[in-house]
C-alpha positions in Angstrom: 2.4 30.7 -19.9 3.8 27.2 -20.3 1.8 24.7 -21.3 2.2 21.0 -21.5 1.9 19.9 -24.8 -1.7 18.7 -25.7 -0.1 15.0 -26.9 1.6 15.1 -23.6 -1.2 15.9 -21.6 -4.0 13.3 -23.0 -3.3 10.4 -21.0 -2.6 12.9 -17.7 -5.9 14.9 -18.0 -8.1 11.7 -18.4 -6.2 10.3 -15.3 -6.7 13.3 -13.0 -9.7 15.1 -14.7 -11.7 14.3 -11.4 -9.1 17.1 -9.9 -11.4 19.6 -11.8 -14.8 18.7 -10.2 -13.3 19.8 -7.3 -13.5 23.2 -8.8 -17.0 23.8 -8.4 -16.8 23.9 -4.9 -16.2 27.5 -3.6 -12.4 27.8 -2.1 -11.9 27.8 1.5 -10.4 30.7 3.1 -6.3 29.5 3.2 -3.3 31.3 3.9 -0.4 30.9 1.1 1.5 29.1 3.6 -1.1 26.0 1.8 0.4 26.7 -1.5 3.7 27.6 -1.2 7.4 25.9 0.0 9.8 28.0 2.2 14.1 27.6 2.1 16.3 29.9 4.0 16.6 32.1 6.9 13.3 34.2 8.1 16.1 36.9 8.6 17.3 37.2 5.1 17.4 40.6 3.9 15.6 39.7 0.7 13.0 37.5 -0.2 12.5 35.8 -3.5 8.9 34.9 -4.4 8.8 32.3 -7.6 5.8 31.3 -8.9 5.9 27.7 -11.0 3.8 24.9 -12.2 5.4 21.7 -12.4 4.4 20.5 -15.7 5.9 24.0 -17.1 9.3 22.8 -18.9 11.1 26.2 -18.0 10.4 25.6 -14.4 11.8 22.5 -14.7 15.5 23.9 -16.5 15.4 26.6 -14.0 15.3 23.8 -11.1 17.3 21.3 -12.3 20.3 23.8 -14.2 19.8 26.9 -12.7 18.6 27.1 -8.8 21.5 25.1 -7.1 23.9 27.0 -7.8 21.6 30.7 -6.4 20.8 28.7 -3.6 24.4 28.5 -3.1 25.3 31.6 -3.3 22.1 33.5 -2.0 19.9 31.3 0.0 22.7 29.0 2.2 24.6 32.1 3.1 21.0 33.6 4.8 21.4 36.2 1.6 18.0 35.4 0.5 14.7 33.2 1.6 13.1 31.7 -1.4 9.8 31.6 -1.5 8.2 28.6 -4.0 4.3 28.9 -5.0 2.6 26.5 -6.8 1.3 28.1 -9.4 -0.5 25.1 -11.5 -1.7 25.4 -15.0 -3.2 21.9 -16.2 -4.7 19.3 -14.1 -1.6 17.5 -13.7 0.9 20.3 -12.3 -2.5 20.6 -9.7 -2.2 16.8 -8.0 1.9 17.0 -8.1 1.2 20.5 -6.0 -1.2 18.5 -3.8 1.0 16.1 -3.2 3.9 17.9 -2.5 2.0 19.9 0.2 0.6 16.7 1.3 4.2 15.7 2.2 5.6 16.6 5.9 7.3 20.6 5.4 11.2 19.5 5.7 10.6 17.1 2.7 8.7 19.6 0.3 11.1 21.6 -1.4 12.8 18.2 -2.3 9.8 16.3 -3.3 9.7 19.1 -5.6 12.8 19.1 -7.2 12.5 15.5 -7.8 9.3 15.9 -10.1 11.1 18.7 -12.0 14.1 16.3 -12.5 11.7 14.0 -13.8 9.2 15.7 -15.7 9.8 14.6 -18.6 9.3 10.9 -18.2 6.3 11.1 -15.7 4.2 13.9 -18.0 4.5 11.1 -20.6 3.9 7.9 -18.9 0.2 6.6 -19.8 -0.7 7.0 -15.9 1.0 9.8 -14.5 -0.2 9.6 -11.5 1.8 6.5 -10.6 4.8 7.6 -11.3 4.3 11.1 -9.5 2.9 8.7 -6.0 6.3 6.8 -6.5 8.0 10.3 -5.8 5.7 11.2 -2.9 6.3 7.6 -1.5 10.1 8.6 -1.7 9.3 11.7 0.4 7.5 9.6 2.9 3.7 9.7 1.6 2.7 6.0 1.4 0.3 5.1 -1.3 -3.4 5.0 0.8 -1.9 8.5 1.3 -1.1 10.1 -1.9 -4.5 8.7 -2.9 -6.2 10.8 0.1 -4.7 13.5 -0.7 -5.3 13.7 -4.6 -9.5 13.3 -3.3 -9.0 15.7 -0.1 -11.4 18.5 -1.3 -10.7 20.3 1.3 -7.0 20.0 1.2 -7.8 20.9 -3.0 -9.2 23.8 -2.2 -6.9 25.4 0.2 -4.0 25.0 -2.7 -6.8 26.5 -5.0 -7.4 29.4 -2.8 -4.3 30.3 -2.1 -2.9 30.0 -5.6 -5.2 32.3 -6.6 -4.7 34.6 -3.5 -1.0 35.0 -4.0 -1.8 35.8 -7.8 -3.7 38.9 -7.1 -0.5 39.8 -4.9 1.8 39.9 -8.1 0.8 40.2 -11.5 1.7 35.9 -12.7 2.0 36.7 -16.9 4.1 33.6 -17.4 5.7 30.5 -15.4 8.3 30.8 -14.2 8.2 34.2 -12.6 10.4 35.7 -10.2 9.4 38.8 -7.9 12.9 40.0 -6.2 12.2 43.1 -4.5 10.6 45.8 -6.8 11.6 43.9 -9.7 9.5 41.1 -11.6 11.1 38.7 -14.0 8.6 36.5 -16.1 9.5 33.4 -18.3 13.0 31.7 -18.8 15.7 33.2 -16.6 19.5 32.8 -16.0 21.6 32.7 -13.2 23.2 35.8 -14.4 19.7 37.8 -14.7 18.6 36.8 -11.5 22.0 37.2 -9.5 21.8 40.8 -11.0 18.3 41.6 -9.4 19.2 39.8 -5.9 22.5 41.8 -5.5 20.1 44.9 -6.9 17.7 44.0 -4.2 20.4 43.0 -1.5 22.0 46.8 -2.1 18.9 48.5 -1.3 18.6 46.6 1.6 21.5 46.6 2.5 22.2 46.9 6.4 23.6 50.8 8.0 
């Protein structure tokens, strides 16, 4: 899987590390719905299910190069609904996920994409966690909020629960991966490999 960089990570793990005492508390029953962001028509024919962490640099390409121009074709046409799970792997990629969940629904997906646009600077700044409240105050979470959310143990483990819950659905090797149909596609992918196994997946269900 991708990890961030242990130089990277130094000043983020001692400025979330309280994330992981949450971990000894056993995780609520939660639907994925907790852990997971939802773009495109419930009547698609086929449904993408991504699993990322958003610390993991190839999540971050895929987002920023790579996704636009599927959602273009697939997802705005009511092709495909894309399904986005947080799938964290470090401390960090765990309080962005709370935070985007903390976020209203509608303003998710882009509170999202903003942190992947910006991964690079925010991973490295000495207090992470500022810079990544500055997005959620973009997407409407006001500070007193962010900060409720990052020490909502409840809220924690929900995104914990589920995470884990959609993980035994689909067998997660690396981050990004892709589950389209029958067809799983782990680590760095193109727009040309995953076209292929959505028009694959769009044939077989394709309507009579």
């Amino acid at each position: 899987m991708a990890w961030v960089e242990p130089a990277a990570r130094a000043g983020a793990l001692a400025a979330v590390l309280f994330i992981f005492a949450f971990a000894i508390y056993p995780a609520r029953a939660a639907e994925p719905s907790a852990n997971e962001i939802v773009v495109g028509s419930p009547d698609a024919r086929v449904t993408v299910v991504e699993y990322a962490s958003l610390t993991c640099p190839h999540c971050a390409e895929f987002h920023t190069a790579t996704f636009a121009r599927l959602k273009s074709a697939y997802v705005d046409t009511g092709k495909v609904r894309w399904v986005l799970r947080h799938y964290p792997l470090d401390p960090l990629a765990m309080a962005a996920a709370l935070l985007v969940q903390c976020a209203a629904p509608d303003k998710r997906f882009g509170l999202a994409s903003m942190m992947f646009q910006g991964q690079n600077l925010w991973i490295a700044a000495p207090k992470p966690l500022e810079p990544l409240k500055q997005y959620a105050l973009l997407a409407g979470l006001n500070g007193a909020a962010a900060d409720a959310c990052l020490r909502d143990r409840a809220h924690f483990a929900a995104v914990r629960d589920a995470q884990l819950k959609s993980a035994d659905e689909h067998d997660v090797q690396f981050t990004p991966a892709f589950f389209i149909g029958a067809d799983s596609i782990q680590g760095a992918a193109d727009y040309d490999t995953l076209a292929d196994a959505i028009d694959a997946a769009l044939a077989v269900q394709a309507p009579k």
